[in-house]
N, C-alpha and C positions, 0 to 999 in steps of 0.2 A: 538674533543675539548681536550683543556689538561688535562693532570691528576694533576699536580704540577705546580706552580706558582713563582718563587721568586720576591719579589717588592724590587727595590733596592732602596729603598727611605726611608722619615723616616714621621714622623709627620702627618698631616690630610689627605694628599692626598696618606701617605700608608693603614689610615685606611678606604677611600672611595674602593680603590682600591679592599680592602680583602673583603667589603662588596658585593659588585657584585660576586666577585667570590665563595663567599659561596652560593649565593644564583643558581649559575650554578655549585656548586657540585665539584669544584674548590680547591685544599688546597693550603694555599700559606705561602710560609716562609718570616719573615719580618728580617731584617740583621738590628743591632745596635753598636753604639758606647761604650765609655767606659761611656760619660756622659748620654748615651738614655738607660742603663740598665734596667730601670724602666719606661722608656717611654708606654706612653698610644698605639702607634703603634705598640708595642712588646705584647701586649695582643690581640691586635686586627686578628692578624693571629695563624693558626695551629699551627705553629713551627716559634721558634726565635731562630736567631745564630748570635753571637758576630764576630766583625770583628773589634775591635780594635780603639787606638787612640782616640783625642781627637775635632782635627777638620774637618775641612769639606774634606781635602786635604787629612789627613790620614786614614780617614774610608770613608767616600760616593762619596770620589772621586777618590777615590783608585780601580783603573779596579782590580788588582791582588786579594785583598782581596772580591770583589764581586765573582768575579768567583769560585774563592776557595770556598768558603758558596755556590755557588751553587750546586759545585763537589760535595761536602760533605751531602749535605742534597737532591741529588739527583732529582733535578727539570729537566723539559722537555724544561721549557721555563722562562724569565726574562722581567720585567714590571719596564722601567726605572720611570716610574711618570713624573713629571715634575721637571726642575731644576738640578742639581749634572750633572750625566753623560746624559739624556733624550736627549740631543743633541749632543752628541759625538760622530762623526763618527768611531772614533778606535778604541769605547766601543764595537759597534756594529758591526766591524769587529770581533772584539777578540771572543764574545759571539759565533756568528756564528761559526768562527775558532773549539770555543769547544765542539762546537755542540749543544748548546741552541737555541733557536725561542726568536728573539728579539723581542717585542712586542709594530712595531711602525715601521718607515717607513724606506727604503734600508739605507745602508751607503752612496751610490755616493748620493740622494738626499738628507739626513742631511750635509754633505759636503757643497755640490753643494750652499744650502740655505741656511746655517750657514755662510759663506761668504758673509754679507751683499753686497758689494761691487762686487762679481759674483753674488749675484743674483737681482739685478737689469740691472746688463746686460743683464742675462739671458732673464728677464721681457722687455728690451727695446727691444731684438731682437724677440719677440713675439708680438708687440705691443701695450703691456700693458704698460700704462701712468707710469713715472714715474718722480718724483722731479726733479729739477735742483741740481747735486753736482759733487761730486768727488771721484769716487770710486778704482784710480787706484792701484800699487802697488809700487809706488816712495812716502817711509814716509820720507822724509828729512824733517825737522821742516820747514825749510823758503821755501820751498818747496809747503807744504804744506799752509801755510800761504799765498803764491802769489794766491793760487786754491781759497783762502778763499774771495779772494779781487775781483779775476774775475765773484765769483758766487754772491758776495753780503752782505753786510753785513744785520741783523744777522743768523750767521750759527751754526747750530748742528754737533757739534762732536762726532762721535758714536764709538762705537766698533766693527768693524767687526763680531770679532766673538763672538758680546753678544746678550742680552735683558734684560728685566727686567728693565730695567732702569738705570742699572750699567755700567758704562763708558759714560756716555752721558753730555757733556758739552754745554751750549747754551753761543755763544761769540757774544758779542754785536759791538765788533770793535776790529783793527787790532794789540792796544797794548796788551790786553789783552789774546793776541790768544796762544801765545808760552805758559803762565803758566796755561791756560785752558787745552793745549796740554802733560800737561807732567801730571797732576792732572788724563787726562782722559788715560791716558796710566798706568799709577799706580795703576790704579782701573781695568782698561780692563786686565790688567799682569794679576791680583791676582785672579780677578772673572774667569776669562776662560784660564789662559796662553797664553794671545795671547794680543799683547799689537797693533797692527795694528787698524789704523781707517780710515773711511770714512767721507766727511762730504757731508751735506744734506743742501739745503738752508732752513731757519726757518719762518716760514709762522705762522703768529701770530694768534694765538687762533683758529686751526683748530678742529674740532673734530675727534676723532679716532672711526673710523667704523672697525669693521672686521667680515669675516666670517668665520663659521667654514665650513669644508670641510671635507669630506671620499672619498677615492677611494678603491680599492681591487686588486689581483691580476689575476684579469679578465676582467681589462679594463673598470670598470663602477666607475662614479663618480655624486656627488653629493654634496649639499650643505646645512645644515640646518639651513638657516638664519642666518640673520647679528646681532650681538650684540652693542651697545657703550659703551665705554671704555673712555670716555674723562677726568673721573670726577680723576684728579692723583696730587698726590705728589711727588716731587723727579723725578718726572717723569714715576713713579711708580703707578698704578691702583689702587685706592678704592674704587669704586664706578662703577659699571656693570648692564646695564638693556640688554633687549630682549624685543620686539624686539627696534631697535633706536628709540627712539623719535621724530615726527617729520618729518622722510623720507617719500617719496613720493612714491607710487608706482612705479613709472619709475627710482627712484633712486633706489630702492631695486632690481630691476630687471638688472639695469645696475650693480652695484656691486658685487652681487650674479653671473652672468653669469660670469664677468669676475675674479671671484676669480674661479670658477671651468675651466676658461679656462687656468688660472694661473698653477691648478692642473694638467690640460692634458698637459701641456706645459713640465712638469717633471717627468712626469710618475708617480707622487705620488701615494703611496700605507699608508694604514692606515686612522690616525687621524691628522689636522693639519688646522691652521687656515692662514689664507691671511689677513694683518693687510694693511689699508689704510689709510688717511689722506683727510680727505672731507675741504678741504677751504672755505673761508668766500663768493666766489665765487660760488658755489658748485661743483668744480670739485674734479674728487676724482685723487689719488696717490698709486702707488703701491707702500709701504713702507715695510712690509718684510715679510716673510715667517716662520711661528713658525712650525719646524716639532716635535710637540707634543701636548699631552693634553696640553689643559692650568688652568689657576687656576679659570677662571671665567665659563668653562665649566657647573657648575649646573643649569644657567638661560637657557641654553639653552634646556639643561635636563625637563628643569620644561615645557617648556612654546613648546616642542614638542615630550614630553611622550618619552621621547627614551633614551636609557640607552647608553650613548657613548664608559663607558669601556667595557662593553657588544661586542659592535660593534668591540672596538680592540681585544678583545680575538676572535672574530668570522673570522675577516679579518686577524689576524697573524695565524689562524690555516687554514688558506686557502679555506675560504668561501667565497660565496658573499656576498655585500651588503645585509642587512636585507632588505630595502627598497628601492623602485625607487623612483625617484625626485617628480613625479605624486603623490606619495602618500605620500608625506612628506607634516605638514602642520606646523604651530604657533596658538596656541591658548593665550589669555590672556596675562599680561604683568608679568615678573619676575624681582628683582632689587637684588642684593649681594653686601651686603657691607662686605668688609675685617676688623677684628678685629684685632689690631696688638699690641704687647706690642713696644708702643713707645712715645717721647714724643713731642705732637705738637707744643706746645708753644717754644722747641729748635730746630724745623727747621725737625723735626721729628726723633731727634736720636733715634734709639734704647733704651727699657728701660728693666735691665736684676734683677732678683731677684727672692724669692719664691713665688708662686702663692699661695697666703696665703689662697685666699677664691675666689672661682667661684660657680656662679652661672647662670644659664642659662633659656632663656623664655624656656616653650613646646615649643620640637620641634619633627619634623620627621627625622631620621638619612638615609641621601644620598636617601629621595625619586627621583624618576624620574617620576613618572606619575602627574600632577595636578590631582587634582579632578573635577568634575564635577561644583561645587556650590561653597563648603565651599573653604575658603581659607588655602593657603598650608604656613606653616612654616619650614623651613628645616634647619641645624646646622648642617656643615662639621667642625671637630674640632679633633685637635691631642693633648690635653693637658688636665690633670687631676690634680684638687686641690690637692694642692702638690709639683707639680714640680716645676723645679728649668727652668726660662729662662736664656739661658747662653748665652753668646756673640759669642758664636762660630756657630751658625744659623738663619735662617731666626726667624724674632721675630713673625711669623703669630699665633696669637693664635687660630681664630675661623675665619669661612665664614659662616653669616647668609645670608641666600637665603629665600624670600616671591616673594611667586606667589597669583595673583587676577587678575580679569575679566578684569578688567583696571589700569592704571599706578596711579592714584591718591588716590585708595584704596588700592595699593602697598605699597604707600609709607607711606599712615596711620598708615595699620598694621605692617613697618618696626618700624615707630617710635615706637612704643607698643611694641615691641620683643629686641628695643634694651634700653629698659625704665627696661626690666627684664634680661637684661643682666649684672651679676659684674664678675668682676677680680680684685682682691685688693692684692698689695704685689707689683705689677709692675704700670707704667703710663701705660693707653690705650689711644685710639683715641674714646674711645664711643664719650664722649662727641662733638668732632670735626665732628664725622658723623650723629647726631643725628641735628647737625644744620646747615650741608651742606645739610641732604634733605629737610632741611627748608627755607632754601634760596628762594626767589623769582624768582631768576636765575633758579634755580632745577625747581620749579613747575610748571613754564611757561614753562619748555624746552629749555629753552637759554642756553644749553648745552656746553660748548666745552671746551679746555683746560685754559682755564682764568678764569674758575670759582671761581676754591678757590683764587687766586689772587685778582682776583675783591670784594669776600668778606672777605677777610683775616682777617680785622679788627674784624667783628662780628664773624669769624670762630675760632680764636686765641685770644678771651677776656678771663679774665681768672678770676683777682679780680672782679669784678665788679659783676659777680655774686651771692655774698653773699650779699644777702639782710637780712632782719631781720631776714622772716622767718627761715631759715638756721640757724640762732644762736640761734632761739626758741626750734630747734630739735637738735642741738648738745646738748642746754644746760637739756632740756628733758633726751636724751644720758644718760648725764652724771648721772642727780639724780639717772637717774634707774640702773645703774652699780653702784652706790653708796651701794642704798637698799641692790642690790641681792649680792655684795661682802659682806656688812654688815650681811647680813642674814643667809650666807654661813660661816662663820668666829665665827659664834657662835654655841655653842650646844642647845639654846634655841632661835629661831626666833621670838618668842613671849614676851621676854625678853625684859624690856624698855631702854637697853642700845642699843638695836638694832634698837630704832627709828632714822632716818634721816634726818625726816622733817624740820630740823630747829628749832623746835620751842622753846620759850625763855617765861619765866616765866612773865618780864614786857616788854619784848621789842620783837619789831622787828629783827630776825636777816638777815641782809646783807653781800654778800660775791663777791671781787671783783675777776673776773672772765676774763683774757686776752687771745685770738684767734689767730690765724697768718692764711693766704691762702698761703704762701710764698711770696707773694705781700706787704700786709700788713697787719697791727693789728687793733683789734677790741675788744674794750676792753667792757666789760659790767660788769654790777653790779643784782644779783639775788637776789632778795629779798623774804626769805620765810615769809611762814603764820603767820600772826600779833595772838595775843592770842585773843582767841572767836569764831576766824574764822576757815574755812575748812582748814584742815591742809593739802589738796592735791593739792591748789592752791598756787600758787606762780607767782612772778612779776619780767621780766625781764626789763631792763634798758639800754640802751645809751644813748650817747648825744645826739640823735635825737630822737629814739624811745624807745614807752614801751608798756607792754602790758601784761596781765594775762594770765598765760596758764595752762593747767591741763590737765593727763597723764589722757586718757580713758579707753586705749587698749594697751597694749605690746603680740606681737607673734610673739617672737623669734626676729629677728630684726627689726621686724615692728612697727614702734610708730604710734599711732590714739592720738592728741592731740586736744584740745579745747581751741583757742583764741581769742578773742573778736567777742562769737558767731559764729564762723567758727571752721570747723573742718580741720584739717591739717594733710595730711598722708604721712609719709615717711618712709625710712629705715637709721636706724646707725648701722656702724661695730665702733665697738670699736680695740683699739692695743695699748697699752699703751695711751699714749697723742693724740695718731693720731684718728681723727672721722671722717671717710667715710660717706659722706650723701647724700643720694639717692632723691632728690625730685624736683617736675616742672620739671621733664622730663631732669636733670642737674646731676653731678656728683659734688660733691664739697669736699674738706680735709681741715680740718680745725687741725690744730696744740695748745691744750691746751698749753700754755706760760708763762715759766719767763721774763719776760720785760726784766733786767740788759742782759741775758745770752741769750736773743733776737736780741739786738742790738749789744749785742757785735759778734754775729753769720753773722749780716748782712754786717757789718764792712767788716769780715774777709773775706766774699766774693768779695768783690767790690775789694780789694787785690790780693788776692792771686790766682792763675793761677792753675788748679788744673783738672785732668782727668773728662771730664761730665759721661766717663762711662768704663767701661774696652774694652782695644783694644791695637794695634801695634802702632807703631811709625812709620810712613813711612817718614816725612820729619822734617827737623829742618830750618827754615826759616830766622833767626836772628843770631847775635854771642852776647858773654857774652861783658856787657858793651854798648851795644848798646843805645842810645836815642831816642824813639820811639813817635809816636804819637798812639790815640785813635782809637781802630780799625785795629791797624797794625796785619795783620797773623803772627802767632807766631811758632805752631808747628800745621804739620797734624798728624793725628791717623786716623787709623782705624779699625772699629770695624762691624762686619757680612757683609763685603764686600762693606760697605761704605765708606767712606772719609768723616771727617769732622776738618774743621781749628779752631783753638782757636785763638783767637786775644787779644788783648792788651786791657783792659776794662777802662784805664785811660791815659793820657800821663805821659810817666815814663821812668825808665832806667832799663833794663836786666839786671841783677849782678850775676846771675849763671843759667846757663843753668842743671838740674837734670834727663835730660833722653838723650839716643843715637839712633839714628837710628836705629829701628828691636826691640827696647827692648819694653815688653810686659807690660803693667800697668794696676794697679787696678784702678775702679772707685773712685775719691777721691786723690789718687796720687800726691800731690808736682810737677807740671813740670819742674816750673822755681822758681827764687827766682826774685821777681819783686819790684821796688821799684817806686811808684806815684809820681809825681812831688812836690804836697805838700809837702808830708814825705820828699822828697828827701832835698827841699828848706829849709823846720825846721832845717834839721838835719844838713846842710850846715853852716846856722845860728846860732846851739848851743844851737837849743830850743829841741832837738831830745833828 
């Protein structure tokens, strides 16, 4: 076994990584940037060595400076993770070159199966099913576009040499195809340097099956069951169980066989999974070949006791398989949901800023074994209250993995774990995943990639969930940050200038009180305690509703309130104006508000054209002066290897274009100087 380790990675899956290896005795260096100096994964290992720069390109994907931290810090062997270089065949020459154990499968097979488009040859001339597309090596744009018309319309544009979900365009017809093609080559450049694609016919709402696989270099291979992967955005996985839902015995068996014949087919050695496409028909597809851990790897962890980074340190040091097929088994069901800093209700950009405050359910850190009875909670996570999310990486903040007996008390105890989940400082997905396993779709199993589509509406509501109670606990919040600043701010707490209650000698006092979601406002009126009465009681107000509440319990952020005989229990994080409110199983912000300085905020966004987040400029779409309609693409950006378009939010006229090609912008940023039709018609008129 080795004595040294290097993980050339950074974030939760360097600190899954370092945990196995300590527990095999194992020291391993973790390598960081100029912005991960203080990263949670630089604690997590023996030793930490700086390798520079600031984006992905000039530290985690930079071979020269990996190597170098390895010279230097004397390691035997290198642990790509997943993601950066994990599929780089000239990583894995070079390492070898200097004499390190890559830790993961040969060069010619990452090669060979990194080429989507050779490796579905490869798979046809094996036998193994594969899609109708086009995988040759003639990219001529119209070219390409004739392949698109013979295989069918609609077709997936992928990247040869990607995954993730990065370069992947789905074209619905043949105008569309060239600017689908050049959008998916901009993204395939940037994400892999390799802007090559394939296209695939699109077969609507299949689900994604795959299996994970081992082999060794002793010729033994194996499979430990199938996972589904269907539940994605962007094209992109959130939502992972084990075993599938649903499948049949004879489906598992056909799947399973032939993704280990996929394996013998390439000599595969290591860890590495065979990703397929089950149709509405049920036939399945060999659709690609990941030669690496992947990120959903823990359900399968959980749900057959088996430690997989274990198994690669066992198989890169030239052991056998721990196990034969025989005795590999599944117990129970496992579900991982992805916790992402991003934001859903804008199509899921990225969302970057300080992680002002996390908090997380119990959990167990990178268990592999279930238990017997109890149910397993587990939390793979690379981020510490504190840090900064930058746009220059993957926005994953945490992977909660729940293992139980059956899939329906999975999914129970997921919603409970992620009810005591916060992250406040950035947007997350809780909420979006907390009511995609609530779907009807989810719990019956009617699984496949149309789900969040088909419930988009209830998955992406956003106003509509502040209901009263919500304002009864912001404005709860509020008195009680009233008190305890009042209370703090005096040298005597018992002092009658430091009462807050309102109260008023012959009257009642009232105080109007206005809310914003970002959607809209909510205006209410608090009325404290009339004179005679309990001075802990107080009445809120709207136009529709009202209702008496009184503060029981405060611990720490926890409010126990009392309202029309009901007891109501949530949590508020307080931030200036901002109230984070934890409750019904809901995340909700609520914006205390100037009305004037409200409306004139919302104005200016219906206006003005401005960065949703920091990122590059990759294209300019329009010229200065232009007359545009609603909706028209305006400028791409992109920001952690996505692509996203800004468009025109009214019909109006261009009148200066404010950024170029490549140039790099903050969130908030001026793009354009745009002028509305209205404005434009007044000002024409003389009324401007």
């Amino acid at each position: 076994m080795f004595r040294k380790v290097l993980i050339a990675n950074r974030g939760e899956i360097c600190c899954r990584i370092a945990a196995t290896a300590a527990r095999l005795g194992i020291r391993t260096v973790a390598v960081f940037s100029d912005p991960d100096r203080t990263a949670k994964h630089t604690n997590a290992c023996d030793e930490a060595i700086g390798i520079g720069g600031t984006t992905a390109a000039e530290s985690y994907l930079s071979v020269p400076a990996i190597l170098r931290a390895a010279r230097i810090t004397g390691v035997e062997a290198i642990h790509p993770g997943y993601g950066f270089l994990a599929e780089n065949s000239e990583f894995v020459e070079a390492c070898e070159a200097a004499g390190f154990t890559f830790i993961g499968p040969p060069a010619a097979v990452i090669k060979g199966m990194g080429d989507k488009g050779a490796a579905k040859r490869t798979m046809q001339t094996a036998g193994i099913p594969v899609a109708p597309g086009y995988q040759g090596d003639n990219q001529e744009p119209t070219f390409l576009q004739q392949q698109a018309g013979i295989i069918g319309y609609p077709v997936l544009l992928k990247a040869r040499a990607g995954g993730g979900g990065k370069g992947l365009r789905l074209v619905e017809n043949s105008k569309d195809f060239l600017d689908a093609l050049a959008s998916c080559r901009r993204e395939a450049k940037s994400s892999f340097g390799d802007d090559t694609v394939l296209i695939e016919k699109h077969f609507p709402d299949p689900r994604h099956i795959e299996v994970q696989i081992f082999g060794d270099s002793h010729g033994n291979y194996v499979h430990l069951f199938e996972r589904d992967c269907s539940v994605q955005r962007r094209h992109q996985k959130i939502i992972e169980e084990a075993p599938g839902p649903g499948l049949t015995g004879n489906q598992r068996h056909l799947v399973t066989e032939t993704a280990v014949a996929a394996a013998r087919t390439v000599n595969y050695v290591n860890a590495g999974t065979i990703e397929f496409l089950l149709n509405q028909d049920g036939q399945f597809y060999f659709m690609e070949m990941n030669t690496r851990l992947q990120v959903e790897h823990p359900v399968t962890e959980l749900t057959t006791g088996q430690d997989l980074v274990e198994w690669q340190f066992r198989v890169a040091a030239g052991q056998p398989l721990p196990l034969r097929q025989d005795e590999l088994a599944f117990r129970g069901h496992a579900i991982e949901a992805r916790i992402y800093a991003e934001r859903p209700g804008h199509n899921f950009l990225p969302s970057t800023g300080k992680l002002r405050v996390l908090r997380t359910p119990a959990a167990i850190y990178f268990r592999t074994q279930a238990p017997i009875e109890a149910s397993a909670v587990r939390l793979d996570s690379g981020v510490n209250e504190g840090d900064m999310i930058t746009p220059y990486y993957d926005p994953l903040l945490a992977k909660l993995i729940i293992w139980d007996r059956d899939r329906i008390t999975a999914i129970t105890n997921l919603r409970s774990a992620l009810d005591g989940f916060v992250a406040l400082g950035v947007e997350t997905n809780i909420n979006f995943l907390r009511r995609a396993i609530g779907t009807e779709d989810f719990l019956i199993e009617n699984i496949n990639t149309g789900l969040i589509a088909r419930n988009e509406a209830f998955l992406l509501k956003s106003g509509s969930v502040v209901g009263f109670d919500y304002l009864i606990l912001s404005s709860a919040g509020l008195l009680q940050a009233e008190r305890l600043q009042t209370a703090s701010d005096l040298a005597d707490p018992y002092s009658p200038w430091a009462e807050t209650s309102g109260w008023r000698l012959n009257s009642t006092y009232s105080r109007a009180i206005s809310w914003s979601n970002g959607q809209e406002t909510f205006e209410t009126t608090l009325l404290y305690p009339a004179p005679g009465s309990r001075h802990s009681v107080c009445r809120l107000e709207t136009g529709r509703d009202s209702a008496e509440f009184e503060i029981l319990e405060q611990n720490e952020n926890c409010l126990t309130i009392l309202t029309d005989g009901r007891k109501l229990t949530g949590r508020v994080y307080i931030n200036g104006n901002t109230f984070d409110l934890f409750f019904g199983g809901e995340q909700v912000t609520l914006t205390r508000i100037d009305a004037l300085a409200y409306a004139s905020q919302i104005e200016q966004n219906e206006t003005q054209l401005t960065a949703p987040m920091p990122g590059r400029i990759v294209a300019v779409l329009i010229n200065e002066n232009q007359v545009v309609p609603k909706g028209t693409p305006l400028i791409t950006m992109e920001a952690m290897k996505m692509e996203h378009t800004i468009v025109a939010l009214a019909d109006g006229r261009v009148d200066k274009i404010l950024v170029n090609v490549a140039d790099q912008v903050a969130e908030g940023a001026q793009l354009l100087q745009f002028t509305p039709n209205e404005t434009a018609n007044e000002t024409a008129n003389g009324r401007g």
